[in-house]
C-alpha positions as a Markdown table, in Angstrom:
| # | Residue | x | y | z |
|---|---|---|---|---|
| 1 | Unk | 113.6 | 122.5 | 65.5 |
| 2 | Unk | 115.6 | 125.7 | 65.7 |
| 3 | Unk | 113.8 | 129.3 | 66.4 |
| 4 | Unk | 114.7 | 131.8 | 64.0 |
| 5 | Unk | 116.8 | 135.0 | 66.0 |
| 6 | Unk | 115.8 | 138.5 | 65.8 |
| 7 | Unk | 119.5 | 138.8 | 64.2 |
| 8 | Unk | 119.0 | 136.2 | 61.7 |
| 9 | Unk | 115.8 | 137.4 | 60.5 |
| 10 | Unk | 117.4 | 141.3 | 60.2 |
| 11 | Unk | 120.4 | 139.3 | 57.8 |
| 12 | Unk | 117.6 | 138.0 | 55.9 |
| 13 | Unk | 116.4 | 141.3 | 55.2 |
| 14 | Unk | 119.5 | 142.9 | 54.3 |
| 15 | Unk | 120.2 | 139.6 | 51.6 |
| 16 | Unk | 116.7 | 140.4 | 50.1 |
| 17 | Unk | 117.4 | 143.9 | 49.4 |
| 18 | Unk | 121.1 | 143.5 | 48.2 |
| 19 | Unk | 121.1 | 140.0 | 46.0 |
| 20 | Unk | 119.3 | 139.8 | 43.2 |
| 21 | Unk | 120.6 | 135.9 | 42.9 |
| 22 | Unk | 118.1 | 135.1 | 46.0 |
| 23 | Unk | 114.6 | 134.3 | 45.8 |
| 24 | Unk | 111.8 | 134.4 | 48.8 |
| 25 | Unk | 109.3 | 132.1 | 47.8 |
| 26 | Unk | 106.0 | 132.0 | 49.9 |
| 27 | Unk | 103.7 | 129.6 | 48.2 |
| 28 | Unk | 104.1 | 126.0 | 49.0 |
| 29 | Unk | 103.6 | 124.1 | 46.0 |
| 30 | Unk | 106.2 | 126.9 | 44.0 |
| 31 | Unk | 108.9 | 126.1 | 46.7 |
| 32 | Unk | 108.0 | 122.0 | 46.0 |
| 33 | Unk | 108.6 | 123.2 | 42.0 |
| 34 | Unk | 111.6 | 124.7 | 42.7 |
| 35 | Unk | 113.4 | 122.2 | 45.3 |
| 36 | Unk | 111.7 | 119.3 | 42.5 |
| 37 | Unk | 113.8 | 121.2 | 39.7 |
| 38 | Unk | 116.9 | 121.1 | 41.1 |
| 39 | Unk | 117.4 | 124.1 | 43.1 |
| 40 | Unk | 118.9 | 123.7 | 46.6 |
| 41 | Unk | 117.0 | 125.9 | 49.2 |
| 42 | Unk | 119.2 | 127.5 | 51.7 |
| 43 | Unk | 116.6 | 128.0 | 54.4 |
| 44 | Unk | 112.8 | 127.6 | 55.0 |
| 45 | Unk | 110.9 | 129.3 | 57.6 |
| 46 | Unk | 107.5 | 127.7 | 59.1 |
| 47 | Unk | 105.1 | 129.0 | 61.2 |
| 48 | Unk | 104.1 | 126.2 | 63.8 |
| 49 | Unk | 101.1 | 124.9 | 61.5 |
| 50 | Unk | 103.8 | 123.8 | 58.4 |
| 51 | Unk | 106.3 | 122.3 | 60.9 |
| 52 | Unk | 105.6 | 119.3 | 58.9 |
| 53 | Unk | 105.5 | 120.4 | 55.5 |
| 54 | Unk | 108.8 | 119.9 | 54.3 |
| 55 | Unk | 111.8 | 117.2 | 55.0 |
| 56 | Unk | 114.2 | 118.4 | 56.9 |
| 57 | Unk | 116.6 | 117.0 | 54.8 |
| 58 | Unk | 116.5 | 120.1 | 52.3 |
| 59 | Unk | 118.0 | 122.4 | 54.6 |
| 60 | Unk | 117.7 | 124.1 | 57.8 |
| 61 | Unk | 114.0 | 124.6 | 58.8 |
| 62 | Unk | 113.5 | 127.0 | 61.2 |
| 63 | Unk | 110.2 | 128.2 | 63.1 |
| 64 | Unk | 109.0 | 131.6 | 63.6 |
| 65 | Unk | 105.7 | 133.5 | 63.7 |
| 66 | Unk | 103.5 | 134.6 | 60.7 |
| 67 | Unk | 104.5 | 138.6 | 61.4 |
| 68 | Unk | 108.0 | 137.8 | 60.6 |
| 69 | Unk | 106.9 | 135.3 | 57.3 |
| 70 | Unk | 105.1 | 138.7 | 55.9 |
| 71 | Unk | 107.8 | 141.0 | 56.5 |
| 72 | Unk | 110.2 | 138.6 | 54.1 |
| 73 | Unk | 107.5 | 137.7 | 51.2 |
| 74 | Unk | 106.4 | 139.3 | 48.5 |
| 75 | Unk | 102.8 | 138.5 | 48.5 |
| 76 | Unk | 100.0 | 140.5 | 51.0 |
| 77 | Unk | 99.0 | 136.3 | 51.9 |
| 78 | Unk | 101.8 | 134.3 | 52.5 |
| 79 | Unk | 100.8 | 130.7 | 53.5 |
| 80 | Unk | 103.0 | 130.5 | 56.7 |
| 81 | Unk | 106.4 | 129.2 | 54.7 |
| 82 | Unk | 108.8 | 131.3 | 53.4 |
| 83 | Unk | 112.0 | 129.3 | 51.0 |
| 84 | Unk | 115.3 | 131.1 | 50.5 |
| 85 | Unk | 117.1 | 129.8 | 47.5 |
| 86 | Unk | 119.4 | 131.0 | 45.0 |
| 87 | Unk | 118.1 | 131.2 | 41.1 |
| 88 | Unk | 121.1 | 130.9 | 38.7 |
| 89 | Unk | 120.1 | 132.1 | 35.6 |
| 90 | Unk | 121.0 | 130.0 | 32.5 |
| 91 | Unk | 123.7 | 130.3 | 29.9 |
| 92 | Unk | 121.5 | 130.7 | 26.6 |
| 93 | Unk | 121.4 | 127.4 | 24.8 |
| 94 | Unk | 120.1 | 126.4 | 21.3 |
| 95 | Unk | 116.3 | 125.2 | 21.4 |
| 96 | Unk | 115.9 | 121.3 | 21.0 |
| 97 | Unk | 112.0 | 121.6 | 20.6 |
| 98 | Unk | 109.8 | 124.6 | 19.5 |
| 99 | Unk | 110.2 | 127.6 | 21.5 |
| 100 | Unk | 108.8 | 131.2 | 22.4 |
| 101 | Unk | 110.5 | 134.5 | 22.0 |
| 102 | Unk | 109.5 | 137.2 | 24.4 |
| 103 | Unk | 110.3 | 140.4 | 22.4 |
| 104 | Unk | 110.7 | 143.6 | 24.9 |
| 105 | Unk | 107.8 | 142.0 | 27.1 |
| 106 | Unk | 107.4 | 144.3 | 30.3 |
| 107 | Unk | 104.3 | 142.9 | 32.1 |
| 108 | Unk | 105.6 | 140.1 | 34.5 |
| 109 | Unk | 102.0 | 139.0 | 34.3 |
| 110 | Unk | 102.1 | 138.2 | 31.1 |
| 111 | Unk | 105.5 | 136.6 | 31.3 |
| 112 | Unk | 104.5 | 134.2 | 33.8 |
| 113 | Unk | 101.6 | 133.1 | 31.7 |
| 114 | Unk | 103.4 | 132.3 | 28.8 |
| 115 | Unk | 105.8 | 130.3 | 30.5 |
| 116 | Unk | 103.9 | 128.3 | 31.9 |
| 117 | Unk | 101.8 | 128.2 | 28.9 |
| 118 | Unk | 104.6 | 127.7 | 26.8 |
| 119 | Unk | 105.9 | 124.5 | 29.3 |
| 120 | Unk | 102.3 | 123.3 | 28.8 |
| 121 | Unk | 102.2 | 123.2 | 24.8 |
| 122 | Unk | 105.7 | 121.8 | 24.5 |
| 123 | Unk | 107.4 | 124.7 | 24.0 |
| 124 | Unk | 109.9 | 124.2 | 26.4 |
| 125 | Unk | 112.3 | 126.6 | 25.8 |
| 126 | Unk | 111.2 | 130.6 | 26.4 |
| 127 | Unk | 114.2 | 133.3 | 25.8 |
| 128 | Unk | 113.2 | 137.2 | 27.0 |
| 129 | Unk | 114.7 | 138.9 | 25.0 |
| 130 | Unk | 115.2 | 142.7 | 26.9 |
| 131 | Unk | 112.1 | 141.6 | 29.0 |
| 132 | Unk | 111.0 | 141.6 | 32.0 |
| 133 | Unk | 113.8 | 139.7 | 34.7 |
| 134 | Unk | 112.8 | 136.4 | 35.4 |
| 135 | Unk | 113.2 | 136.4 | 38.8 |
| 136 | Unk | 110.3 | 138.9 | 39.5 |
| 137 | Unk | 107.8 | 137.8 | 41.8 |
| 138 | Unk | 104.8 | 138.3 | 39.7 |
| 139 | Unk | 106.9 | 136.1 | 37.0 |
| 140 | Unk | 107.5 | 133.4 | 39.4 |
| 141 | Unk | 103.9 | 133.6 | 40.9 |
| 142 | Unk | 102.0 | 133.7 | 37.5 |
| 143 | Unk | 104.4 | 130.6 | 36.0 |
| 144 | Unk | 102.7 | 128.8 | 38.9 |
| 145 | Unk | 106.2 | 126.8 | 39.2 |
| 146 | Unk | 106.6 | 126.4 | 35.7 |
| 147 | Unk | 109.7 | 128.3 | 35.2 |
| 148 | Unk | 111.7 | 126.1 | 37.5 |
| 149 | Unk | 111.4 | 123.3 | 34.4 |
| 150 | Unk | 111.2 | 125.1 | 31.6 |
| 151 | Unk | 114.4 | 126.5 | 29.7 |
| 152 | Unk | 113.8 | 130.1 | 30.7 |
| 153 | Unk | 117.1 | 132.5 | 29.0 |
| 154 | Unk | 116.8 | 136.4 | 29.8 |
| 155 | Unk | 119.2 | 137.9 | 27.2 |
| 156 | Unk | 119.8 | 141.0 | 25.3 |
| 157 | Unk | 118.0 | 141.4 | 21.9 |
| 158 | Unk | 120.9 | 142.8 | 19.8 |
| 159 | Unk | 123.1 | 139.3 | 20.9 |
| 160 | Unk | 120.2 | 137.5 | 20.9 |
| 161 | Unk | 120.0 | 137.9 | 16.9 |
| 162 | Unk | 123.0 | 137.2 | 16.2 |
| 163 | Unk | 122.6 | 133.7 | 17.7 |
| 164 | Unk | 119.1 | 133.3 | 15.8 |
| 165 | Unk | 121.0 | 134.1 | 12.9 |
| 166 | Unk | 123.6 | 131.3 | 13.5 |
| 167 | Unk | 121.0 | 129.1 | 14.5 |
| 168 | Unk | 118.9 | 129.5 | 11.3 |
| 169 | Unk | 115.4 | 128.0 | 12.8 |
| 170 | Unk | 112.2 | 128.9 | 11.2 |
| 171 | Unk | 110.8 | 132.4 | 13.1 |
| 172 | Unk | 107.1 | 132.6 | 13.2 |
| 173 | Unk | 106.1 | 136.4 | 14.3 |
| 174 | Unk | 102.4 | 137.0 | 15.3 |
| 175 | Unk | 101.1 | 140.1 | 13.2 |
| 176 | Unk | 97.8 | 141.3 | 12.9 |
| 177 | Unk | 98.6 | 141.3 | 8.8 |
| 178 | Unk | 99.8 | 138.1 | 8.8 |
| 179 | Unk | 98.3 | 134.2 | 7.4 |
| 180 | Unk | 95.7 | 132.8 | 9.5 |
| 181 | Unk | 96.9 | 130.3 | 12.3 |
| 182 | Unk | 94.4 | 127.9 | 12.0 |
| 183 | Unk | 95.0 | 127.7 | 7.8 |
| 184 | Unk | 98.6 | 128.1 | 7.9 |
| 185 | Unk | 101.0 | 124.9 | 6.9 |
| 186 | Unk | 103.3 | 125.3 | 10.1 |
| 187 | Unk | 105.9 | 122.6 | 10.3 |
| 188 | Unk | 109.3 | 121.2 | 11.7 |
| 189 | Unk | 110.8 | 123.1 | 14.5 |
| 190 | Unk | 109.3 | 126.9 | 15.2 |
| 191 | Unk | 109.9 | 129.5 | 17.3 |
| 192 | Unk | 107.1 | 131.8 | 18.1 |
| 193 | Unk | 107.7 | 135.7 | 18.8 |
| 194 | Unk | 105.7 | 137.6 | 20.9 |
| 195 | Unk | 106.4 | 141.3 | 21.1 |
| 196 | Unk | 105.8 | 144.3 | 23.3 |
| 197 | Unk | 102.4 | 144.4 | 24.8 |
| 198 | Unk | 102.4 | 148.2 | 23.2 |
| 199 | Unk | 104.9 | 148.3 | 20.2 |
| 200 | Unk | 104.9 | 145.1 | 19.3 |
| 201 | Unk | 108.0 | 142.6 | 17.2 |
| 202 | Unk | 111.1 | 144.9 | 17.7 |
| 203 | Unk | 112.5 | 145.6 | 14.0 |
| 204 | Unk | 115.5 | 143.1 | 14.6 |
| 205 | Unk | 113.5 | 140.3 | 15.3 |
| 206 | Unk | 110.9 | 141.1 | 13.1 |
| 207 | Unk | 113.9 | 141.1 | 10.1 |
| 208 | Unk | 114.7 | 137.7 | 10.8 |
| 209 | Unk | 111.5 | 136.2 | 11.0 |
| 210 | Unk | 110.3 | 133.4 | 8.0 |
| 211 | Unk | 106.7 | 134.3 | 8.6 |
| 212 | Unk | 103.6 | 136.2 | 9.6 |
| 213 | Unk | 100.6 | 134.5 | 11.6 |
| 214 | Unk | 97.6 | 136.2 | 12.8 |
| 215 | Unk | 94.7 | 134.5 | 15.1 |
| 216 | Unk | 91.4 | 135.9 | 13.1 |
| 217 | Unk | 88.9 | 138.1 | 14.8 |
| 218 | Unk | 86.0 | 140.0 | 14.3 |
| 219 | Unk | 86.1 | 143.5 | 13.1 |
| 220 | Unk | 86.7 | 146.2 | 15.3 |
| 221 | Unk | 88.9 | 144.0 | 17.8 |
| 222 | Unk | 93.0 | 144.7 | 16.7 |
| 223 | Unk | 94.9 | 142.3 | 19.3 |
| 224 | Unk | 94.4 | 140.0 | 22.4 |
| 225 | Unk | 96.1 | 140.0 | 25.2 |
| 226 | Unk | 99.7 | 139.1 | 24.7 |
| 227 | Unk | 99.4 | 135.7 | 27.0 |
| 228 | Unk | 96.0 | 135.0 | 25.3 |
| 229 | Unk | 97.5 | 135.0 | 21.8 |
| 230 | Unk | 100.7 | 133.2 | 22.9 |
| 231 | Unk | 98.4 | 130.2 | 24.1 |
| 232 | Unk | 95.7 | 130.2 | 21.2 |
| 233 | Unk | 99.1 | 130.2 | 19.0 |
| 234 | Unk | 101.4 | 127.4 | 20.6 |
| 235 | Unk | 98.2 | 125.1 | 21.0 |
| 236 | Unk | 97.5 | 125.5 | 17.6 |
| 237 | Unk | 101.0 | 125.0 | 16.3 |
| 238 | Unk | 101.6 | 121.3 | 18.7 |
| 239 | Unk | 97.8 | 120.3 | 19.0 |
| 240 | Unk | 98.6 | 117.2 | 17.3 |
| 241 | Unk | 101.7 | 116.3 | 19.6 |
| 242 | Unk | 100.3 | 116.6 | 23.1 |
């Protein structure tokens, strides 16, 4: 097994600060996700405990010490692996099963949630629509791998109407005014909006959609948390197909 240099470490530095395209995954079972999806890893550090973790056949696998794995990752804990690969994003496609619409969603929490949430339920498309980039960190770590088999888009809201539009699939936006999920007669092929975790379904969208759902709560409680009410909703809406 090759040592990494001092040299080739420093170049990984300067790629992780200048392209985007490149992701430093640090979790073992998200790197499996990826390399499992499809995606072709260009390196993989180890320290000398995961020597063994990974076939060689992926790529070049080089050794070096833990210091240098948490100077590359983006997590305070790395588990002594670090995988560069490159993330191409996908050219938007129309949705084959239901799907969820992530309206202006800014939290990469919540992102990640839903995703894999959304992969979960069936809904295996997910478009971000002027959301957060899929290729944060926190997106990738809170998918838990999920977002390497889903159908994630990022795309911008104003051209992502007009393809909704063309598309003409029944919307389904969550509104605090609208028909109760668990009574409403949902059917066929739905997409599912989710808006801003503050301003909610952007007017666009909201234009477009065929109808209002709303999970019911007691009185005095508004909203749930935007991943919380994404799950309760897709569940609902495919509980009889998983």
């Amino acid at each position: 097994m090759l040592k990494a240099s001092n040299n080739f470490i420093q170049s990984l530095k300067k790629q992780k600060r200048e392209n985007s395209s490149l992701l430093f995954l640090d979790n073992i079972k998200i790197i499996k996700d990826a390399i499992s999806s499809g995606l072709k890893p260009i390196y993989i550090l180890v320290n000398e405990k995961n020597i063994s973790t990974f076939d060689y056949s992926y790529c070049p696998i080089l050794l070096t010490e833990d210091k240098v794995i948490q100077q590359l990752a983006d997590t305070k804990t790395p588990q002594g692996v670090l995988c560069v690969i490159e993330y191409t994003q996908h050219i938007v496609e129309k949705p084959t099963t239901n799907f969820l619409i992530l309206d202006g969603l800014q939290d990469p929490g919540n992102v990640g949630t839903l995703i894999r949430t959304a992969y979960a339920c069936g809904f295996n498309y997910v478009y971000l629509v002027s959301s957060v980039n899929p290729t944060n960190p926190k997106v990738i770590r809170s998918s838990v791998g999920s977002i390497f088999h889903a159908n994630v888009y990022s795309v911008q809201r104003l051209d992502f109407v007009e393809m909704l539009k063309e598309w003409k699939i029944q919307l389904v936006a969550t509104d605090m005014h609208g028909e109760n999920v668990f009574k409403s007669q949902l059917e066929g092929q739905i997409g599912v909006v989710i808006g801003n975790e503050g301003q909610g379904i952007s007017d666009e969208i909201f234009e477009i959609c065929t109808k209002t759902i709303r999970i019911p709560m007691q009185e005095g409680i508004e909203s749930l948390n935007a991943s919380i009410s994404g799950a309760i909703i897709m569940y609902q809406i495919n509980k009889d197909k998983l």
